[in-house]
C-alpha positions as CSV (number, residue, x, y, z in Angstrom):
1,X,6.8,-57.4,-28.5
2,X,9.6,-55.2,-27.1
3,X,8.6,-52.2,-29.3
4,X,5.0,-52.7,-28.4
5,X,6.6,-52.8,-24.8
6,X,8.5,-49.7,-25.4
7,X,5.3,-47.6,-26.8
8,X,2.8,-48.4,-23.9
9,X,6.0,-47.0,-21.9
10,X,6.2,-44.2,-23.7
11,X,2.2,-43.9,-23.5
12,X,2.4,-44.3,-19.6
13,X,4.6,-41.5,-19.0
14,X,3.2,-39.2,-21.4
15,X,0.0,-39.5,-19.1
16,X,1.9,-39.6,-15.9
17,X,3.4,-36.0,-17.2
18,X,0.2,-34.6,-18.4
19,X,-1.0,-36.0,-15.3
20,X,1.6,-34.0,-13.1
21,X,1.0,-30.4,-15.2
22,X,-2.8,-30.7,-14.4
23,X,-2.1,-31.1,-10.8
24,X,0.1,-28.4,-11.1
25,X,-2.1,-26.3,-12.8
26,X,-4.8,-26.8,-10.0
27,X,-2.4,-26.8,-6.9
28,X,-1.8,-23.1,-8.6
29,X,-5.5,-22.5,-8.9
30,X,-6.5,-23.4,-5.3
31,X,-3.1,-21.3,-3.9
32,X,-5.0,-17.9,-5.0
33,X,-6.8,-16.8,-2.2
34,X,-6.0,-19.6,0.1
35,X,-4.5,-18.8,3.6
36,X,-4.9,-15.2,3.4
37,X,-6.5,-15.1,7.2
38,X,-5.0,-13.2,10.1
39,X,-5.2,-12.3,12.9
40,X,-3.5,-9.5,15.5
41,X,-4.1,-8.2,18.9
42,X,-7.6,-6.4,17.9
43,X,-8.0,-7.5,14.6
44,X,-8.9,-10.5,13.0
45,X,-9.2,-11.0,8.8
46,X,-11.4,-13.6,6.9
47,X,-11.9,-14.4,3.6
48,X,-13.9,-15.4,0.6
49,X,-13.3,-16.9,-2.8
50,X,-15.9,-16.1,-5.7
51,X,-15.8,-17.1,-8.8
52,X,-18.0,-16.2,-11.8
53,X,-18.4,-16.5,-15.8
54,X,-19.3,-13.5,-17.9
55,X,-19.5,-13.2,-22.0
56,X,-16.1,-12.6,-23.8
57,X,-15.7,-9.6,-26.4
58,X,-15.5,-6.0,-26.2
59,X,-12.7,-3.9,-23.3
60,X,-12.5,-5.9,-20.1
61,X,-11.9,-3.2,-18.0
62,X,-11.0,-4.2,-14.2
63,X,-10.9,-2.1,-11.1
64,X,-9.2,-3.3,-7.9
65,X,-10.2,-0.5,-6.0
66,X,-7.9,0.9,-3.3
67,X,-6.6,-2.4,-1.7
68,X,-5.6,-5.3,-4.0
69,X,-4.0,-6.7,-7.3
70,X,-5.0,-8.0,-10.5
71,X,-3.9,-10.8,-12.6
72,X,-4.9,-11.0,-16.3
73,X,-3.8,-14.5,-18.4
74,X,-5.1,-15.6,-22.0
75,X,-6.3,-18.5,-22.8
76,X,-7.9,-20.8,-25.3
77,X,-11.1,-20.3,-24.3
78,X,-14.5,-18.2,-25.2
79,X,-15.7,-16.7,-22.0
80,X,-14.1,-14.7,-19.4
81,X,-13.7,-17.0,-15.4
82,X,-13.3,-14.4,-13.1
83,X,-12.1,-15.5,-9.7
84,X,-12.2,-12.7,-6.8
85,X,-10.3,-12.6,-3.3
86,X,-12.4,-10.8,-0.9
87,X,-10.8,-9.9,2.4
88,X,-11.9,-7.7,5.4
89,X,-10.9,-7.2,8.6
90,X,-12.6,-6.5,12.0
91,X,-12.4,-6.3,15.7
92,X,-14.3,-9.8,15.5
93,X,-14.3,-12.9,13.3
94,X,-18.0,-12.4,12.9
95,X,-17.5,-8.6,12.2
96,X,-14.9,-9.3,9.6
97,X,-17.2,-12.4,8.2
98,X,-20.0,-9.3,8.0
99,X,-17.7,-7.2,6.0
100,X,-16.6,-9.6,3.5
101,X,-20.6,-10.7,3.1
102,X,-21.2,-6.5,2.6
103,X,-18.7,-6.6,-0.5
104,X,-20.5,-7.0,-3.7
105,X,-18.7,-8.1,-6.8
106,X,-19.9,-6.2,-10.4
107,X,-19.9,-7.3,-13.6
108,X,-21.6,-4.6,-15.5
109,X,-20.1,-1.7,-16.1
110,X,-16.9,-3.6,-16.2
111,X,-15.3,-5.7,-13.2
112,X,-15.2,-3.9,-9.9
113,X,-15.6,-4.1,-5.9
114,X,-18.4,-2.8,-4.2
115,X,-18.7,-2.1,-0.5
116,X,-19.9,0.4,1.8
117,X,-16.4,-0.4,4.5
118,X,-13.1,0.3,4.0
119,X,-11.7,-2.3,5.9
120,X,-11.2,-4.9,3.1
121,X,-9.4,-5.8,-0.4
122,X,-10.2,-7.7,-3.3
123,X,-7.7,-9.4,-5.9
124,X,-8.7,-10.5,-8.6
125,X,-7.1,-13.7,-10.9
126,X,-9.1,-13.5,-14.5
127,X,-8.6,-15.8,-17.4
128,X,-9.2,-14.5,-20.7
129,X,-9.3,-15.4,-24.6
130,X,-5.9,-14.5,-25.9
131,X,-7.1,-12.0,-27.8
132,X,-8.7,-9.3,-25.4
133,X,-8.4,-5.5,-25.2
134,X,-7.9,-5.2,-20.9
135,X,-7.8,-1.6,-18.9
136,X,-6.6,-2.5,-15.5
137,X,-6.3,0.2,-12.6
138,X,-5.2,-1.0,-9.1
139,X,-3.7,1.4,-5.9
140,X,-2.1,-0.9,-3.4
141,X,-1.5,-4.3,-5.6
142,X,0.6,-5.4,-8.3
143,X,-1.0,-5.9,-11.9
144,X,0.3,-9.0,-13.8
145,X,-1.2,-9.9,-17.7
146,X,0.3,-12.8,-19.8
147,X,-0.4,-14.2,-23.1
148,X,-2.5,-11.9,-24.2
149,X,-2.8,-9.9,-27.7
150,X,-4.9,-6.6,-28.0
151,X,-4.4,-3.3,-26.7
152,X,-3.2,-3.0,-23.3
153,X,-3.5,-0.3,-21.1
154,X,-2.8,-0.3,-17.2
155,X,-1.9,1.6,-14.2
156,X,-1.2,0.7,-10.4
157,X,0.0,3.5,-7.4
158,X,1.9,1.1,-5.1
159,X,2.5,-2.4,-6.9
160,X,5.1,-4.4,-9.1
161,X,4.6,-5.4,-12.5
162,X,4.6,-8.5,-14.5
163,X,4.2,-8.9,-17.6
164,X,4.9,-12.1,-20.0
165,X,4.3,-13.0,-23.5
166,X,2.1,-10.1,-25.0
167,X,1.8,-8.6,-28.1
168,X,-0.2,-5.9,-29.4
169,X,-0.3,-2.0,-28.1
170,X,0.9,-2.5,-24.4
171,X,0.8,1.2,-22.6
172,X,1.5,1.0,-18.7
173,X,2.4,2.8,-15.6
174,X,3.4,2.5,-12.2
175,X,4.4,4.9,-9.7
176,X,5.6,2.6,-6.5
177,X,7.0,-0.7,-7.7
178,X,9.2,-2.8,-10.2
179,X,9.0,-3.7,-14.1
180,X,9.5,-7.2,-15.1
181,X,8.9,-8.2,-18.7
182,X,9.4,-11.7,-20.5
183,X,9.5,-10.9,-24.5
184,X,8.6,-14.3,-26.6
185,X,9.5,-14.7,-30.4
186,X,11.4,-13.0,-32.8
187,X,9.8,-9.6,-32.9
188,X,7.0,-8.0,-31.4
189,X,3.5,-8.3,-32.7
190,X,1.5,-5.4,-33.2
191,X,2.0,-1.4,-32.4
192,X,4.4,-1.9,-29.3
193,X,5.2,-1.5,-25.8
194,X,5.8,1.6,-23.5
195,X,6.2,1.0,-19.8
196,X,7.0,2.9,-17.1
197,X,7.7,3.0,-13.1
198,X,8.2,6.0,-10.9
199,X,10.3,4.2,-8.2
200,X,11.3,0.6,-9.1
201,X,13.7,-1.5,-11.1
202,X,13.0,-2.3,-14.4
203,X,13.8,-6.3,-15.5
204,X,13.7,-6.8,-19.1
205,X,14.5,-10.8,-20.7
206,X,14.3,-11.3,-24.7
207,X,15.3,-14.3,-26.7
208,X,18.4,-13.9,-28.6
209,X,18.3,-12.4,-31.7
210,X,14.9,-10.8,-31.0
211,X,13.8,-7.9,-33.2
212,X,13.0,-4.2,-32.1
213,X,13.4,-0.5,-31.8
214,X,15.0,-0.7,-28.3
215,X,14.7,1.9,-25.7
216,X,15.1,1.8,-22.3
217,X,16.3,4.2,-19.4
218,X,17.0,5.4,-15.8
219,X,17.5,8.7,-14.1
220,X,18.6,7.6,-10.6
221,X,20.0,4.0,-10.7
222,X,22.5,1.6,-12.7
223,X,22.2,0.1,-16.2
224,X,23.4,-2.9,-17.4
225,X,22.3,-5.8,-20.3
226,X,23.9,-8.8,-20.8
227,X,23.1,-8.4,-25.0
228,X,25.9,-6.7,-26.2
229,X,24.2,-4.5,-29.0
230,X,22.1,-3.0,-26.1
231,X,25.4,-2.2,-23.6
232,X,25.8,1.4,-22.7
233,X,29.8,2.1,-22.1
234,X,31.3,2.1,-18.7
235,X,33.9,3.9,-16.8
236,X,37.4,2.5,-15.4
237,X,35.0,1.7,-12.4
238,X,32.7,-0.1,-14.1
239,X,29.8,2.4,-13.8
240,X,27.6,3.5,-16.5
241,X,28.4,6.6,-18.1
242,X,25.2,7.3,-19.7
243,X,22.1,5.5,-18.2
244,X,19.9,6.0,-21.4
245,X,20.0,3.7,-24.8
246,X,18.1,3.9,-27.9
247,X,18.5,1.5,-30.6
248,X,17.1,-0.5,-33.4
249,X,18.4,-4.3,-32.9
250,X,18.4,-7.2,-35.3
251,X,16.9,-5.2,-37.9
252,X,15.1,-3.5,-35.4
253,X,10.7,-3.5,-35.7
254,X,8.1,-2.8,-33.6
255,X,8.9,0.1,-30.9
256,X,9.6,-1.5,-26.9
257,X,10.4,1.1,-24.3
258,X,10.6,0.6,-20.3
259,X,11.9,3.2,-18.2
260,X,12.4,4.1,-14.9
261,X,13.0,7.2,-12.6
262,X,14.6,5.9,-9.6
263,X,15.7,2.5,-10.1
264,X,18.4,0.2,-11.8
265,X,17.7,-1.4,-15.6
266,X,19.1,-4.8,-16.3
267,X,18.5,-6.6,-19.6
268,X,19.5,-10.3,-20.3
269,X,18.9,-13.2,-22.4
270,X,15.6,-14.7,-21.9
271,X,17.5,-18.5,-21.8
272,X,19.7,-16.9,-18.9
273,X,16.6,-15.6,-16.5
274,X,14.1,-18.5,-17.6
């Protein structure tokens, strides 16, 4: 009787956890696009969620636009959700309802804003089979992709960057904003990684005793790494003396370069940032 006891116990709060991760998957859902009104002394902002379904396969190539961000995130799934964030802004509440109604939302010749204003911005949040070629362009707005393998290719003017658990052929730039990447596994998977940013800081996290042809470097800003085999040597000051490094580590493997022009590089543990 106890053990029987003991496993409907167990049973209970295995469904109470599953329970709390679904609710937190949907309280994440429903924050996208949620409270993103406004309002000022002569303008006023409204906004509209839209969501949509479209055939997986082939480049899903994605175009914020001039105002906005994009996040890409694999899944286990067979089609492609697509959820847009459409937001415009007028003298009026009415006028700014009428420019979010004049924004159109494509899906054929890849996934894009249309509208005849300027006065608005769309984000977009898309989920994606795991293994999906993406070309992403944004010009004010971040670009984020996780769990995703196939061939990457992005580029953003003025926005950060995220990216998390990806493998394949990732090639990236931005010129305003920070790097942040999250390495998973032993080694990469697939051709490699190059990333770049103009004028940002560059965050890199790997698990210990990950696998790779390192590479990372700076022109204006400081460099340090909490792995030893990636250290550069320091000064009596503790400053860097040389703000570029090059290395194969663990056996080295697949080829994973970030760099930066104007901005520090700091490389840790993936246990000591996560």
């Amino acid at each position: 009787m106890a053990l029987i006891i003991c496993l409907l116990c167990g049973l209970i709060a295995t469904g109470q956890e599953t329970l709390q991760l679904k609710e937190k998957l949907k309280e994440r859902s429903s924050s996208f696009c949620s409270d993103n009104n406004w309002s000022s002394d002569d303008k006023v902002s409204y906004h509209d969620l839209r969501e949509m379904t479209v055939p997986a396969g082939g480049l899903l190539d994605v175009d914020a636009g001039q105002n906005g961000g994009i996040s890409v995130k694999g899944e286990n799934r067979s089609d492609v959700l697509v959820r847009a964030c459409v937001q415009a802004w007028g003298n009026s509440l009415d006028a700014a309802k009428s420019a979010v109604a004049g924004v159109k939302i494509s899906t054929t010749n890849g996934i894009r804003a249309e509208g005849s204003e300027e006065n608005y911005s769309v984000s977009f949040q898309i989920l994606v089979p795991r293994s999906t070629d993406v070309n992403l362009k944004a010009h004010n707005g971040g670009i984020s992709i996780s769990s995703i393998n196939g061939k990457i290719e992005f580029l953003t003017t003025n926005g950060g960057v995220n990216l998390v658990d990806l493998s394949g052929d990732v090639r990236g730039r931005t010129t305003n904003g920070g790097v942040n990447v999250l390495l998973a596994g032993k080694s990469w998977n697939g051709a490699g990684m190059d990333v770049q940013t103009a004028n940002g800081g560059v965050k890199l996290s790997m698990p210990e005793g990950y696998a790779a042809n390192f590479e990372a470097s700076t022109v204006n800003g400081g460099f340090n790494s909490d792995i030893a085999s990636l250290n550069v040597e320091k000064d009596d000051r503790g400053r860097a003396r040389t703000k570029h490094i090059a290395a194969p580590i663990n056996g080295g493997g697949a080829p994973i370069r970030v760099t930066t022009t104007n901005g520090g590089v700091h490389i840790s543990s993936a246990s000591q940032n996560y």
